[in-house]
N, C-alpha and C positions, 0 to 999 in steps of 0.2 A: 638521501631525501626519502623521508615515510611517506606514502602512499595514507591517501584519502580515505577515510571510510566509504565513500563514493567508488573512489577506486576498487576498492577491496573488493566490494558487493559487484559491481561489473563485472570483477574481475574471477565470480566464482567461489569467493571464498566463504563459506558457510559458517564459519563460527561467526564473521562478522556480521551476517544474515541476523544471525540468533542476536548479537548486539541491537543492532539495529530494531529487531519483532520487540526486545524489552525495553526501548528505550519509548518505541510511539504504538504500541498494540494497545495500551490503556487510552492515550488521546486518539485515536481513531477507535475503539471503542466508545470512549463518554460521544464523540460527533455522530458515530452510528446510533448510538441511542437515542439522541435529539431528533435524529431524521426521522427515525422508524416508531421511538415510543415503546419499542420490543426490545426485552433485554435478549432471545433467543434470535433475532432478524439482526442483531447486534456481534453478538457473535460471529454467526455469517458470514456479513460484512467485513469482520475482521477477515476471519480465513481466506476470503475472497480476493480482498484487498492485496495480503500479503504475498498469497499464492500468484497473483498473477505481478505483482513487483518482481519475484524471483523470474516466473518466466520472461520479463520485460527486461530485468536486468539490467544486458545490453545497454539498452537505450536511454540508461537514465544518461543525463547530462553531469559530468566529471563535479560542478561544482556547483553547488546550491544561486537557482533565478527561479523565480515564479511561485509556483502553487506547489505547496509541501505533499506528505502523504495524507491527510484526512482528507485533501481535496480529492486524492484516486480512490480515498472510501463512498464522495457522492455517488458515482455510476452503480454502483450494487445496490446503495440502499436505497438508491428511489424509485419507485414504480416501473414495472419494466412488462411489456407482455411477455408472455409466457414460453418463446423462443427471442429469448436475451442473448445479445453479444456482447460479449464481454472488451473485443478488441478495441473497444474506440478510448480505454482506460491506459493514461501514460502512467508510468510509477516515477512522482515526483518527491521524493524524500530529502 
């Protein structure tokens, strides 16, 4: 039995990681850009998003329910004061 892309990425493994950044880094870029209007604030977002998917890993759920990754790009690119937490961000891919 193969193992989940879900799997994979819980499970550590970074080429799939890389899979994973090329297949949604453009649609969570075009939704960061709609939010923010900034292609640079857009960017960002991106790196933001991703980085903290990998540190979340863990805890994504084994099989796709709910709110995909452009939804874990809303918490960075909406207005945040200026000591943002970033924790209340699930990585739903």
């Amino acid at each position: 039995m193969e193992l989940s892309q879900r799997a994979r990425v819980r499970a550590g493994d970074h080429d799939e990681f890389g899979v994973l950044f090329e297949e949604h880094a453009r649609a969570v870029y075009n939704h960061a850009f709609r939010l923010t209007g900034n292609w640079s604030a857009a960017e960002e977002v991106v790196s933001l998003t991703f980085l903290e998917a990998w540190r979340l890993r863990g805890t994504v759920r084994p099989e796709p329910r709910g709110p995909n990754v452009s939804t874990t790009a809303d918490t960075p690119a909406l207005p945040a004061p200026a000591t943002t937490s970033f924790s209340r961000m699930s990585p739903h891919f």
